[in-house]
One Martini backbone bead per residue (centre of mass of N, CA, C, O) as a GRO file, in nm:
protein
  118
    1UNK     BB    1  -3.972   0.168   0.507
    2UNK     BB    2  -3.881   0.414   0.309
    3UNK     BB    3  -3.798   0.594   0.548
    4UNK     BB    4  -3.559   0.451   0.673
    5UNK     BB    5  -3.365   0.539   0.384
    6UNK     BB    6  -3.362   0.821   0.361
    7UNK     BB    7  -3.130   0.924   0.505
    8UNK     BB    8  -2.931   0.789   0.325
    9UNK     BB    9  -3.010   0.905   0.054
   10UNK     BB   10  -2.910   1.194   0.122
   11UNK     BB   11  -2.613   1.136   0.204
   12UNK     BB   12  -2.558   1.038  -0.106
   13UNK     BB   13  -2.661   1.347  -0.244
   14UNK     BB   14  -2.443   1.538  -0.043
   15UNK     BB   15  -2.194   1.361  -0.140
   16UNK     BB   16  -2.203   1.376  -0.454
   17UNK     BB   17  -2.247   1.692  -0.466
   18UNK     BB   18  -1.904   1.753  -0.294
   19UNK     BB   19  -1.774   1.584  -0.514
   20UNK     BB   20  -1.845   1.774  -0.735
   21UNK     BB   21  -1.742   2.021  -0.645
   22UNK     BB   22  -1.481   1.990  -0.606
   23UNK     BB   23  -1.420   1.908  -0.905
   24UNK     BB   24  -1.498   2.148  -1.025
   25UNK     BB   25  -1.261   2.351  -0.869
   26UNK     BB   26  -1.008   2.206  -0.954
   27UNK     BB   27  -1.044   2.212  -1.227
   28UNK     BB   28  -1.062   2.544  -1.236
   29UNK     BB   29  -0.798   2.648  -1.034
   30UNK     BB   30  -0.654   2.478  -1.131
   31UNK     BB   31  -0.351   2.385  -1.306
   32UNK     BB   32  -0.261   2.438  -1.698
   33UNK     BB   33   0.072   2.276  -1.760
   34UNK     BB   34   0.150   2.095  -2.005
   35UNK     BB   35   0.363   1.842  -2.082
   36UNK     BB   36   0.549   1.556  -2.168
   37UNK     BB   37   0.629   1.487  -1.938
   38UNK     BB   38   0.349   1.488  -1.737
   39UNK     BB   39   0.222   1.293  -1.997
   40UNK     BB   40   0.423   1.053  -1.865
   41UNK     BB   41   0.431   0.801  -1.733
   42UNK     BB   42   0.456   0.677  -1.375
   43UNK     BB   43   0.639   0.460  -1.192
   44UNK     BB   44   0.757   0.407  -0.890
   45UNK     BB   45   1.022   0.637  -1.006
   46UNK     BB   46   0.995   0.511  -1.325
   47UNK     BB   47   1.051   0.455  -1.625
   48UNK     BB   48   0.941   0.323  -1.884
   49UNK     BB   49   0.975  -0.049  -1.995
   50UNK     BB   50   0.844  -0.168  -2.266
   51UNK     BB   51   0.552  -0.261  -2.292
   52UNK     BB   52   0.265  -0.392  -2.140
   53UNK     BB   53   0.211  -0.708  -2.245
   54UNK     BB   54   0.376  -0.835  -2.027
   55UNK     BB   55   0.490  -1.076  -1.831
   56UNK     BB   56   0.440  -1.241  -1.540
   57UNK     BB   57   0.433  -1.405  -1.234
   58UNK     BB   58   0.248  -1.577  -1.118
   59UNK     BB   59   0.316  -1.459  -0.801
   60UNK     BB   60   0.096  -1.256  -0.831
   61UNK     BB   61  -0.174  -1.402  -0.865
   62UNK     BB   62  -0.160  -1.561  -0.618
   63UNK     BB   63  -0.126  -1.271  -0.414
   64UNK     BB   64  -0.418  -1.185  -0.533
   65UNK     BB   65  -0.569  -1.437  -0.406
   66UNK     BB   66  -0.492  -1.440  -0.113
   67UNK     BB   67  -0.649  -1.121  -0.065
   68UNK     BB   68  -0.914  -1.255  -0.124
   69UNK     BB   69  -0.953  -1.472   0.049
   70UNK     BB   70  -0.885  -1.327   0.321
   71UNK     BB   71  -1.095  -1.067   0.295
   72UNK     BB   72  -1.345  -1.229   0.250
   73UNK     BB   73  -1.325  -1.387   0.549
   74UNK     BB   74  -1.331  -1.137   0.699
   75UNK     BB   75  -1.586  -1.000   0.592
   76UNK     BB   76  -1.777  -1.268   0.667
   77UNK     BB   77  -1.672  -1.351   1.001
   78UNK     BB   78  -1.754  -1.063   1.168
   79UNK     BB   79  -2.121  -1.080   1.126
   80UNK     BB   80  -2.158  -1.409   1.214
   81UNK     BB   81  -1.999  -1.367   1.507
   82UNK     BB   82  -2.234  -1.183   1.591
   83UNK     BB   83  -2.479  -1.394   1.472
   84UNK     BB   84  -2.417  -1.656   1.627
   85UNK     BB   85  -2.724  -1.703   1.786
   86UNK     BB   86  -2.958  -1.646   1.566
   87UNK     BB   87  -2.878  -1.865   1.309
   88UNK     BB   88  -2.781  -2.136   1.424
   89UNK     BB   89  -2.740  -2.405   1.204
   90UNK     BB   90  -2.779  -2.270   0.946
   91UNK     BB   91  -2.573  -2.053   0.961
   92UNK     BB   92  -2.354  -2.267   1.026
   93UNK     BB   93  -2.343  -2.437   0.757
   94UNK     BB   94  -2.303  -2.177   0.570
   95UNK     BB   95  -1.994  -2.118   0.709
   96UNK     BB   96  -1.863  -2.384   0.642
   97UNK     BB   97  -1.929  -2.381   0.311
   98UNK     BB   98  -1.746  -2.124   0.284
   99UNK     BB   99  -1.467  -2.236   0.475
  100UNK     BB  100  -1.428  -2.474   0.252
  101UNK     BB  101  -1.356  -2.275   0.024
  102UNK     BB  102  -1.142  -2.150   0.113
  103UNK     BB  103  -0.990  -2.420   0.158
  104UNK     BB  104  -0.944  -2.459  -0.097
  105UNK     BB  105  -0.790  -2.208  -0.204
  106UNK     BB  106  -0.568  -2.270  -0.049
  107UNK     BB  107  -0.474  -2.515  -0.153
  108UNK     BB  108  -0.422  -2.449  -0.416
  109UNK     BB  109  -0.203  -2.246  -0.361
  110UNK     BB  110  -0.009  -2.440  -0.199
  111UNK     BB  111   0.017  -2.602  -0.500
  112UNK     BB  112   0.120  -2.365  -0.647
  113UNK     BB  113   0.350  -2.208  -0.509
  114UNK     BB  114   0.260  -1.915  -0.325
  115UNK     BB  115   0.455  -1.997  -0.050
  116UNK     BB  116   0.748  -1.983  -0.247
  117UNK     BB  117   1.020  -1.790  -0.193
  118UNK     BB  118   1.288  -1.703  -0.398
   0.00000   0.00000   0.00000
């Protein structure tokens, strides 16, 4: 059993290396002119304006949830349906009840105008 993962651990530890080397390569070759401006944060080419600790709109956290709910829904839902005549009724009620929790976040969402764009 341990020898069908060799090959696995193998591909870890020579991407770990070639990772490792790279980042090596870059800190020393790379380019080390420190400025203040350089040092100052930078979002989507705005200089920084208030706290950090300011609030947002719910309306981010709601989008924040709808794209866990959706990419969960779907990375769960296309390895069901390829082995989906393997599984059985037992398979199949495991993601009744999984699709039945998403589908409570989904009303949750809508309850809460998640999906009303003002």
């Amino acid at each position: 059993m341990a020898e069908q993962y060799l090959p696995v651990l193998i591909l870890f530890v020579i991407t770990a290396g070639l990772v490792g080397v790279m980042v090596s390569i870059g800190g020393i070759l790379g380019p080390h002119r420190p400025s203040p401006v350089k040092q100052q944060a930078f979002e989507c080419g705005n200089p920084p304006t208030g706290t950090a600790w300011g609030r947002f709109p719910i309306k981010f956290y709601m989008t924040a949830i709808s794209f866990i709910v959706f990419d969960v829904e779907v990375v769960f839902f296309y390895p069901w349906a390829v082995a989906f005549r393997q599984l059985g009724w037992q398979g199949f009620a495991a993601m009744m009840v999984f699709a039945t929790l998403l589908a409570l976040g989904l009303l949750y969402e809508w309850r809460k105008g998640a999906f009303e764009w003002d």
